[in-house]
C-alpha positions in Angstrom: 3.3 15.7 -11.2 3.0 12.4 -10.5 5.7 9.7 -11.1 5.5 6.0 -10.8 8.5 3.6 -10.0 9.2 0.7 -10.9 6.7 -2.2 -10.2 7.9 -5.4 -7.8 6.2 -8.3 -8.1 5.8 -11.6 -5.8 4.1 -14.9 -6.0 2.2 -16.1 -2.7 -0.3 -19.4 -3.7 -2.1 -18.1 -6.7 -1.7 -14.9 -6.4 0.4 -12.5 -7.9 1.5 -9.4 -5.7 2.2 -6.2 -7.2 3.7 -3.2 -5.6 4.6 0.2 -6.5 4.9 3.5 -5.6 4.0 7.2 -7.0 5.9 9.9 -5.8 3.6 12.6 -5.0 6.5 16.1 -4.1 9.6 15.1 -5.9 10.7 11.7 -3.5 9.2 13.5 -0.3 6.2 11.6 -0.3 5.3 8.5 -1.4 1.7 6.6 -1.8 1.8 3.1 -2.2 0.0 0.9 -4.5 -1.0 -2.4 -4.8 -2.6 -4.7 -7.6 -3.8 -8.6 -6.6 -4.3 -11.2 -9.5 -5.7 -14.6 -8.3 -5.8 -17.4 -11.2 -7.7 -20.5 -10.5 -9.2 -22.7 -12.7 -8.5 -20.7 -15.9 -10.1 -17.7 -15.5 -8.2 -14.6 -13.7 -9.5 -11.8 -11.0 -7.5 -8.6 -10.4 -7.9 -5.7 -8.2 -5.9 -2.7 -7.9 -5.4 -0.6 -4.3 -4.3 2.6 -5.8 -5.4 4.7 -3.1 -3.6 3.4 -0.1 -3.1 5.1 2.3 -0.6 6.6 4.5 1.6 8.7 2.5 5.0 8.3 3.6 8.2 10.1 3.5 10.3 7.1 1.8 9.9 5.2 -1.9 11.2 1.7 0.3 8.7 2.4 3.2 5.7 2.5 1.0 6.9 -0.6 -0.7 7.2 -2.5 2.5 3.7 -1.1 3.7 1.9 -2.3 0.4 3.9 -5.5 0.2 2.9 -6.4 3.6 -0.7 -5.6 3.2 -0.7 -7.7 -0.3 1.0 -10.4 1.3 -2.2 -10.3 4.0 -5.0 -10.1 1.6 -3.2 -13.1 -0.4 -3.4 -15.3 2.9 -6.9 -14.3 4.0 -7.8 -14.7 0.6 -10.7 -12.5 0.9 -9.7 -9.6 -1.6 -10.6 -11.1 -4.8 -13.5 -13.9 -3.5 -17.1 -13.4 -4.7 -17.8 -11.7 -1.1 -15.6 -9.0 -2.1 -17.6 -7.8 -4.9 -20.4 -6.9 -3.0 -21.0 -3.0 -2.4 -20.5 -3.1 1.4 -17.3 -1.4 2.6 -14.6 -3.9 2.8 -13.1 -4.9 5.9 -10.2 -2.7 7.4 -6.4 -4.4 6.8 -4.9 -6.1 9.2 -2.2 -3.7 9.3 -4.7 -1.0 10.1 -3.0 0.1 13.5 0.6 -0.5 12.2 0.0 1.9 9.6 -1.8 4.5 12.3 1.4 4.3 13.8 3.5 4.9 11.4 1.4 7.5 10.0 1.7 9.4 13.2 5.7 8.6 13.8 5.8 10.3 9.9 4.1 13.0 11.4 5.5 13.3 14.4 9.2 13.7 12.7 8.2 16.2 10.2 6.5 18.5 12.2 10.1 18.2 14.4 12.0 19.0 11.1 9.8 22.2 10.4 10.3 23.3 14.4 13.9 23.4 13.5 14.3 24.4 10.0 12.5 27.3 11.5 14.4 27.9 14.8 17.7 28.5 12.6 
């Protein structure tokens, strides 16, 4: 079952930055989500990430990763411009290693807790 948290919100320019998580296995994994609303000129564009991935292991670390990558996509300003509507795939985050990283540090610790959960 999935369960969503609470939603935080931040203003960057004219965008509005939405973050949340769902927790996936009862708060051992986390995927983070993020929604962008841009308002110029009286009329409003949204788009929501709700597939982001890594998974992590913390409600707080996927908040940070999908605050960090809203706070990107606000400054570059490309995720809610007209380009971004075309059906190409969209350009990878600039966070794309970071996350690689963590994803595999994540990894790397859990597959050490199982190696000793089993050991005892």
């Amino acid at each position: 079952m999935l369960a969503s948290m609470p939603v935080r919100r931040e203003q960057r320019g004219s965008c509005l930055i939405e973050v949340g998580a769902l927790d996936l296995q009862h708060g051992s994994h986390w995927r983070p989500w993020l929604r962008l609303t841009r308002c110029a000129g009286g009329a409003c564009a949204s788009r929501t990430f709700d597939r982001l991935k890594p998974v992590f292991a913390s409600e707080q670390a996927a908040l940070r990763y999908a605050a960090a990558l809203g706070r990107s996509l606000a400054d570059e300003e490309s995720a809610l411009g007209p380009e971004s509507r075309k059906p190409e795939p969209a350009a990878g985050p600039l966070y794309q290693g970071l996350a690689r990283l963590c994803a595999w540090r994540l990894r790397a610790q859990a597959f050490s807790c199982a190696i000793v959960s089993v050991m005892r």
